[in-house]
N, C-alpha and C positions, 0 to 999 in steps of 0.2 A: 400584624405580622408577629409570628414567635419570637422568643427570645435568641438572641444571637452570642455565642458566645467564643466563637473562634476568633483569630486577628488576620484575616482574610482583607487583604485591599477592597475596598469598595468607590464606588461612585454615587453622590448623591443627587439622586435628580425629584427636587419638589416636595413631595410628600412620599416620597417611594424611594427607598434604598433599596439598590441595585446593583448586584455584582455584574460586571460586564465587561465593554468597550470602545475606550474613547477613540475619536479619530486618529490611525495613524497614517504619517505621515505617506503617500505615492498610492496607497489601497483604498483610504479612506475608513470605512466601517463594513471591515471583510475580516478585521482579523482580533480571533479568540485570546484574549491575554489570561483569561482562566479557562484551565479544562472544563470541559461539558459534566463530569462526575461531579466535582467542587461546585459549581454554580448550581446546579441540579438540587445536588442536597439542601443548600439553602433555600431555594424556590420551593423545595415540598414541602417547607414547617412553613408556607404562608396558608394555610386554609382558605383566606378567603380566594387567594388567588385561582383555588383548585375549583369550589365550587365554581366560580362565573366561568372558569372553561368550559368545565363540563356540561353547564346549562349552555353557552355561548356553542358550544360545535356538536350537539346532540341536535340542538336544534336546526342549526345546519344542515347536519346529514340526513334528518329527516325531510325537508324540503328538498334535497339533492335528491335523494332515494324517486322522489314522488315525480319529481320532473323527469328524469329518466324514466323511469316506467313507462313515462308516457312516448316514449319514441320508439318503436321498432325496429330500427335501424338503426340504435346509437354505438354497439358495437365495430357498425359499419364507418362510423363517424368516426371514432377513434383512431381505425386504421387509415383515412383516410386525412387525419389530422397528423399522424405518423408518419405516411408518406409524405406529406408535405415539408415535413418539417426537416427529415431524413433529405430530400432533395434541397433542400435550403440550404443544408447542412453543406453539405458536393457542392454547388454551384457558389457558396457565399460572396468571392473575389469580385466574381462578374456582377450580382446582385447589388452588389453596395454601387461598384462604379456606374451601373444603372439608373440605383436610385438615386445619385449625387445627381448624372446629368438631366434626370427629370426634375427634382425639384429646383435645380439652378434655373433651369428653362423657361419656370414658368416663377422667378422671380425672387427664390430663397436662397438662403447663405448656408452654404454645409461646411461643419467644422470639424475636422477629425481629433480624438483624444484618445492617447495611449494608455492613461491610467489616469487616476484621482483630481490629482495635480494636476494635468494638465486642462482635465475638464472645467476643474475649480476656475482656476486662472482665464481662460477663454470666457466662462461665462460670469466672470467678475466683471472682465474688462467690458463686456455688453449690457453688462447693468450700470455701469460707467459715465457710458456712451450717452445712453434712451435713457437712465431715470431721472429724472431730477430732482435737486437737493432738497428736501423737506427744511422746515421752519430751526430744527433743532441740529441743521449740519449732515445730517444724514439721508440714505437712499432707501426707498420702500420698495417692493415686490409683491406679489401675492403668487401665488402654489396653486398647480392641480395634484393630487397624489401620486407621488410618484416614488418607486422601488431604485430605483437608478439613480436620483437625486440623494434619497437616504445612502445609497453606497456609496457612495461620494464623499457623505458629509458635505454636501451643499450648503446646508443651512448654517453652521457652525463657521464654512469658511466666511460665509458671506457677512455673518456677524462681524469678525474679523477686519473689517475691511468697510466699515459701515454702513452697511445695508440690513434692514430689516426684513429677513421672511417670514410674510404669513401663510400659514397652512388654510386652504380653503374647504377641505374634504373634513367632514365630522368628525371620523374619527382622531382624522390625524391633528385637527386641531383642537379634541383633549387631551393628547397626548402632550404637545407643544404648550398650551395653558399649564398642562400639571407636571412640566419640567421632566417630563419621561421619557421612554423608546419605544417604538414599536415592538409590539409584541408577535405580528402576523401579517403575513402579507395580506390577504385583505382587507382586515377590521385592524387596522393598530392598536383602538385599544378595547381590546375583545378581554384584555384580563380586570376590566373594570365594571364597576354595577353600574345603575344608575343613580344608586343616592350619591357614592364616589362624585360622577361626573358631574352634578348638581352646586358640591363643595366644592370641584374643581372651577366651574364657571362662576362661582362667589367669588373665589379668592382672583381669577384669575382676566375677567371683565370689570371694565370700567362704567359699563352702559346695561352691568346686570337688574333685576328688580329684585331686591333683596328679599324679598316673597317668595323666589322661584322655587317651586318645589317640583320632584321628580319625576313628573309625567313625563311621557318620549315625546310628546309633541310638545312642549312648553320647554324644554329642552331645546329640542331644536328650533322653534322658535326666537328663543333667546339668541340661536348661533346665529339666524339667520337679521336679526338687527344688529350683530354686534359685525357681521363681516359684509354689509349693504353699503356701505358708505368706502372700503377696501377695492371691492368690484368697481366702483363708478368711476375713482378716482385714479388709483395706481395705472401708472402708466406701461407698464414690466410687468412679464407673466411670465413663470418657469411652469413648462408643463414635463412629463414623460410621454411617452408611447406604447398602447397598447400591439399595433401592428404601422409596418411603413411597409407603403404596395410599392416593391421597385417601377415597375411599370409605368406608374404614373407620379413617383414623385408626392405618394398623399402619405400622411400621416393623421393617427386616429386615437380615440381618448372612447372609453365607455364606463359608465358608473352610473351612480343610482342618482345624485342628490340633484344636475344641475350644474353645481359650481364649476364643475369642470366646462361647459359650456360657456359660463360667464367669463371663465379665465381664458378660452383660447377666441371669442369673439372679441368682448370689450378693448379690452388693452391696445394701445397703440405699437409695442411691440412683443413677439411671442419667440420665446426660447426653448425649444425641445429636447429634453435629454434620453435620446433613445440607447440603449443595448444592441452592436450592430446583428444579435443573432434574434430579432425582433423582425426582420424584414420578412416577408410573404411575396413570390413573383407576380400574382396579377388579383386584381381587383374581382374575378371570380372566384379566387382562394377563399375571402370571407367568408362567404358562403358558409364553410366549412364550422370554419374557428368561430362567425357570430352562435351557431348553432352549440357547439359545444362548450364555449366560456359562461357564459351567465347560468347556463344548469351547473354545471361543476362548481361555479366561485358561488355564488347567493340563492340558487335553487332556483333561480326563475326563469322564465321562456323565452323574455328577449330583456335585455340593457334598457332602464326606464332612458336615459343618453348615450344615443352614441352618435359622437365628435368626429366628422372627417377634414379636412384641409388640406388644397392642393395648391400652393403658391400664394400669391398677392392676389387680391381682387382690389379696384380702384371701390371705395366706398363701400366694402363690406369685408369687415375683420380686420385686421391688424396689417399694418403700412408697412410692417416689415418683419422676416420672419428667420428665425435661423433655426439650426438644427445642429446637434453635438453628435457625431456618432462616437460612443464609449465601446474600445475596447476593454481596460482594467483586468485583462487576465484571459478576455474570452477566446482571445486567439492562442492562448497554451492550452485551454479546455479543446477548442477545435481540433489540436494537433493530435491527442488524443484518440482513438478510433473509437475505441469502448464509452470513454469516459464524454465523447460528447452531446451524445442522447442529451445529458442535461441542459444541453442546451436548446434543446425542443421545447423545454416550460413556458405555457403561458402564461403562467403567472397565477392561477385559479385558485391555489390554497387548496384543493379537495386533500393532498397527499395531508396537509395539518391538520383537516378536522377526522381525518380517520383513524388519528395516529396516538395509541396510547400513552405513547412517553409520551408527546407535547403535550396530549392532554392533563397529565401531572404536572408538569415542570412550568409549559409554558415557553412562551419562543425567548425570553431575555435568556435563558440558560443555559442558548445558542451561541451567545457573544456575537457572532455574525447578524447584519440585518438581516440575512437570508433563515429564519428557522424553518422548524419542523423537517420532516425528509430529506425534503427537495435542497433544504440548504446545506442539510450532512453531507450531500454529494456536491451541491454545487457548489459553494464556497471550497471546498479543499483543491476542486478541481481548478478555481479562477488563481486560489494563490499558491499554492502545493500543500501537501501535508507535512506540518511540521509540529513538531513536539510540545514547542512551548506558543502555538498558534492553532494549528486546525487540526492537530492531529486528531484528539480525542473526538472530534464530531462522527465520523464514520460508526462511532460507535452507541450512539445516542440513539437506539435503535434496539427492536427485540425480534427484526428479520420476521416478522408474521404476514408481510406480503398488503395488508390491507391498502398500502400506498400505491402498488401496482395496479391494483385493480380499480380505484379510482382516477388512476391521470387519465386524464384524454384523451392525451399523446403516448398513450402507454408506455414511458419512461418507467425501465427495469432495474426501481432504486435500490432493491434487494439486493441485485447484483453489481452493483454500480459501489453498496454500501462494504460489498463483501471485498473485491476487489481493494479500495480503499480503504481496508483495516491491514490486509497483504500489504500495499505499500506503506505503510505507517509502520507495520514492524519490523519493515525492513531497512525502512529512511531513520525511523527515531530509535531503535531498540536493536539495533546489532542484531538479529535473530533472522536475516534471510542467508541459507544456507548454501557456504563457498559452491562455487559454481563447480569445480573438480567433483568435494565431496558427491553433491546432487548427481553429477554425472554418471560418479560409480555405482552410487546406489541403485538410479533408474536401469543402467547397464545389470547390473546385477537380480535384478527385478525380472527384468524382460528375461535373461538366461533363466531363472525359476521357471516363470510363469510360460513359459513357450512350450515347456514339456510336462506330460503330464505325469509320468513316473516322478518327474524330480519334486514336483508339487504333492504327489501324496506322498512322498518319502520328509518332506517338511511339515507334512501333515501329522503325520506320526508322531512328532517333537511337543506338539500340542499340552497335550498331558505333561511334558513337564512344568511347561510355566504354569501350572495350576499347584504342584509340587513345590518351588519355587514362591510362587506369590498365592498361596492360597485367597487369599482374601481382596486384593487393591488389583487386582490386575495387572497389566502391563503399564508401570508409570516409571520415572525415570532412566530411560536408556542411555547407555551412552552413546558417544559419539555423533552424528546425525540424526540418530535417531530421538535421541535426548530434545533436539530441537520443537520436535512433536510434541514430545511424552510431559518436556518441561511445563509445558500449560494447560497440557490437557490431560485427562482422566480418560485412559483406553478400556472399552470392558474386557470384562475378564473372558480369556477365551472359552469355549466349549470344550466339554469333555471330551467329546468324539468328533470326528468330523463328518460332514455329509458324507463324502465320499466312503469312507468306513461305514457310515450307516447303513447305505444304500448296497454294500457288499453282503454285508450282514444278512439281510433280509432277499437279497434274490441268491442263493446259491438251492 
C-alpha cells in the first residue's frame, strides 16, 4: 500500500488498513462516517488493490457476456424479472402476512426486526437458547453468506455477547481470517490475490500445512479441512436468503461451494436473516430469477447449489427453524415511489463488475456494506441522505449507464443516482431553491416561452451576453439563478440565434 500521509481516522483490520465503518449503533453497517471522495483517494494509491479488481471483474464480465449470449430471450427475462418485482413491490403488506402464516404452518418461527438492534438481539437470544456452552465459556455458530447479517453487524454483536461466528463461504471466510470487510457483494474478498490469501490462511489457521502454497485448489482444500469438523459439530447456523416464496412459506440459499448446504441441513437449529423485500409470490416465480441470477452474479447457467426449505421435516434438517424478517430502513425506501426500484436488487453484483469507479476504488470506499452502484442508491435510500453519512455516495458514480444495462431487474441507477444528488443538496448544502423564488421563475418562464414574438424578442438580447462575458459564458447569476450558475459552467451562448438564422436565409 502507498504511503499515507494525511491524519484521516482509520480502522485497522489484520493486515489491511482501512478507511471505513464501524458498527453503528440501530443501522448497523449502512452508515458512511467518511465521504466516498476522502476514502476513494486513499484506496487508489493501493496498486495492488486496483490490479486484482481489475483482473477479478473483467473476468467476470467476460463470462457474464458469454452466458447471455447464449439466451434469446434474456432481454425478455429482465423485463419479466422487473415485473415481478415491481408487483412485490404493490402487494409487499399482504406478502409478508402470507408468508409468516405459511411457514408457521408448516412448523417455523417468524421474527419481525425493525432495524439492527432489534435483529441483533432476537437472534442473540436464539443462539442462547440452542447453542451450547463450549469448553472455554462460550457459544459457536457457523454462517452461510449472507448480505443482511453483514448489515447488521451480526458478527461483531454476537462477539459481544460470547458467541463465536464462523464464516463458512470462502470468501467470506478470508476476509474474517485476515481481520477485513467485504469488499463486494458476491466475492468479499475479490480485492485480494491468491499469494494474499495463502499468508492470510498461515497466519490465520491453526490446522494450516505450513507448506501451503498458492494453488486455488490447495487453497481451498486447506479451507475445506479447517471448516469439517465446524459442519459436524455446531449446533446453530445463521443463514440469509436468496428468495422466500410467500406462498409456501420456503426459503432458499444458492452458491457455488456447498457450505451453504451444510449450514442449512446439518445443524440442529437454523436462523434465517432475510430482507422483507427478498419475498417472490409463488414458487413458479423462480423460474424466472433461477434463470437470471447465476448468468448476471458468476456467469454460469445454473447455481452449482441451490438450497430450498419449507418448515420442519421430522428427521431430515433442522428440529427447528426461525426466520428474522429485517426491515432496517426498507420500509422508508418502500415509501418512496421513484427511489424503490432499489429494492428489486437480487443481489448479483453485475452493476460492480461494470462499473468503472468500483473498479478503481473498490467497494471499502463505500463505507456501507452495500458498495458499487447499487449501494450508492440503495444505502441512502435505507437510511436518508445525509452529509456527514451517505450523502456523498450518490455521487460515487461517472452516470455512463453501464449499471443499467447490466441489472436483470433493470433498476434505473442512473436515475435513481441523479435524483439522490438533488436531494443531498438540498438536505446537506442549503442550495434547493425557496419555493416562492422557483415559483416566479417557472411563472415567468412559462409567460416567455408561451409566445413566440416575446421569445425572439429575448432572442435578440443574446449578443449581448457575448459583449458582456466574452469568454466564460453565462456563470455567476444572481439571484435564483446564481443557484445554477454557482456550480456549474453554462456555455457560452450563440451569436445568432436559429430563429434569426432561419429568417435570414428564407426571405
Amino acid at each position: 500500500m502507498s504511503t499515507r500521509t494525511d491524519t484521516t481516522p482509520r480502522h485497522t483490520h489484520g493486515t489491511r488498513t482501512v478507511l471505513g465503518t464501524p458498527t453503528v449503533p440501530g443501522r448497523g453497517q449502512l452508515v458512511e462516517t467518511h465521504p466516498f471522495p476522502e476514502v476513494a483517494r486513499h484506496e487508489l494509491g493501493n496498486i495492488q488493490l486496483r490490479s486484482n479488481l481489475q483482473h477479478a471483474t473483467q473476468t467476470i464480465r467476460a463470462k457474464r457476456a458469454a452466458r447471455v449470449a447464449e439466451m434469446p430471450d434474456w432481454e425478455a427475462l429482465r423485463d419479466a424479472g422487473s415485473a415481478l418485482k415491481q408487483d412485490v413491490m404493490a402487494r409487499l403488506p399482504e406478502l409478508l402476512v402470507q408468508f409468516e402464516e405459511a411457514f408457521t404452518a408448516r412448523g417455523g418461527h417468524v421474527h419481525w426486526a425493525r432495524d439492527a438492534d432489534e435483529a441483533n438481539r432476537i437472534i442473540t437470544g436464539l443462539v442462547e437458547e440452542h447453542a451450547p456452552l463450549t469448553t472455554d465459556g462460550r457459544r459457536e455458530v457457523i454462517k452461510v453468506k449472507s448480505m443482511a447479517t453483514q448489515e447488521i453487524g451480526l458478527n461483531e454483536h454476537l462477539a459481544e455477547h460470547g458467541v463465536d461466528a464462523y464464516e463458512t463461504d470462502l470468501a467470506e471466510l478470508i476476509v474474517q481470517l485476515g481481520g477485513d470487510r467485504p469488499s463486494h457483494i458476491l466475492v468479499p474478498a475479490i480485492h485480494r490475490n491468491r499469494e494474499e490469501i495463502r499468508r492470510i490462511f498461515l497466519n490465520g489457521m491453526d490446522d494450516v500445512d505450513p507448506d501451503l502454497d498458492s494453488d486455488p485448489e490447495h487453497l481451498a482444500e486447506a479451507s475445506r479441512r479447517h471448516l469439517r469438523r465446524k459442519f459436524l459439530e455446531t449446533k446453530v447456523a445463521v443463514s440469509g436468503a436468496n428468495f422466500g416464496v410467500a406462498e409456501t412459506g420456503t426459503l432458499s440459499v444458492v452458491e457455488s461451494e456447498g457450505n451453504g448446504r451444510m449450514c442449512v441441513t446439518l445443524p440442529e437449529t437454523l436462523i434465517t436473516v432475510m430482507g422483507i423485500e427478498k419475498l417472490i409470490p409463488t414458487v413458479d416465480d423462480l423460474e424466472v430469477f433461477m434463470q437470471l441470477l447465476p448468468r448476471s452474479s458468476t456467469g454460469e447457467r445454473m447455481n452449482p447449489y441451490s438450497s430450498f426449505w419449507t418448515g420442519v421435516t421430522e428427521g431430515d434438517g433442522p428440529r427447528s427453524m426461525h426466520v428474522v424478517l429485517l426491515d432496517n430502513g426498507r420500509t422508508r425506501a418502500l415509501a418512496d415511489a421513484d427511489g424503490r426500484q432499489a429494492l428489486h436488487c437480487i443481489r448479483c453484483s453485475a452493476c460492480m463488475n461494470v462499473c468503472p469507479v468500483y473498479e478503481r476504488t473498490g467497494g471499502h470506499a463505500y463505507g456501507s456494506i452495500y458498495p458499487g452502484p447499487i449501494g450508492a442508491i440503495l444505502t441512502p435510500l435505507l437510511t436518508g441522505v445525509d452529509e456527514a453519512e451517505n450523502g456523498s455516495l450518490p455521487y460515487a458514480s461517472s452516470l455512463c449507464g453501464s449499471c443499467y444495462d447490466a441489472c436483470p431487474v433493470k433498476i434505473n441507477i442512473p436515475e435513481m443516482l441523479t435524483r439522490l444528488r438533488a436531494q443531498d443538496q438540498e438536505v446537506n448544502h442549503g442550495s434547493a431553491v425557496p419555493r416562492t423564488q422557483l415559483d416566479a421563475a417557472l411563472t415567468g418562464a412559462k409567460w416567455l416561452m408561451s409566445d413566440g414574438r416575446r421569445m425572439a424578442a429575448a432572442e435578440r438580447a443574446l449578443p449581448l451576453v457575448n459583449k458582456v462575458s466574452p469568454a466564460a459564458g453565462l456563470w455567476n447569476l444572481p439571484g435564483v439563478a446564481g443557484k445554477w450558475t454557482g456550480s456549474r459552467d453554462v456555455p457560452q451562448p450563440p451569436k445568432e440565434s436559429f430563429r434569426s438564422w432561419w429568417k435570414g436565409r428564407t426571405r
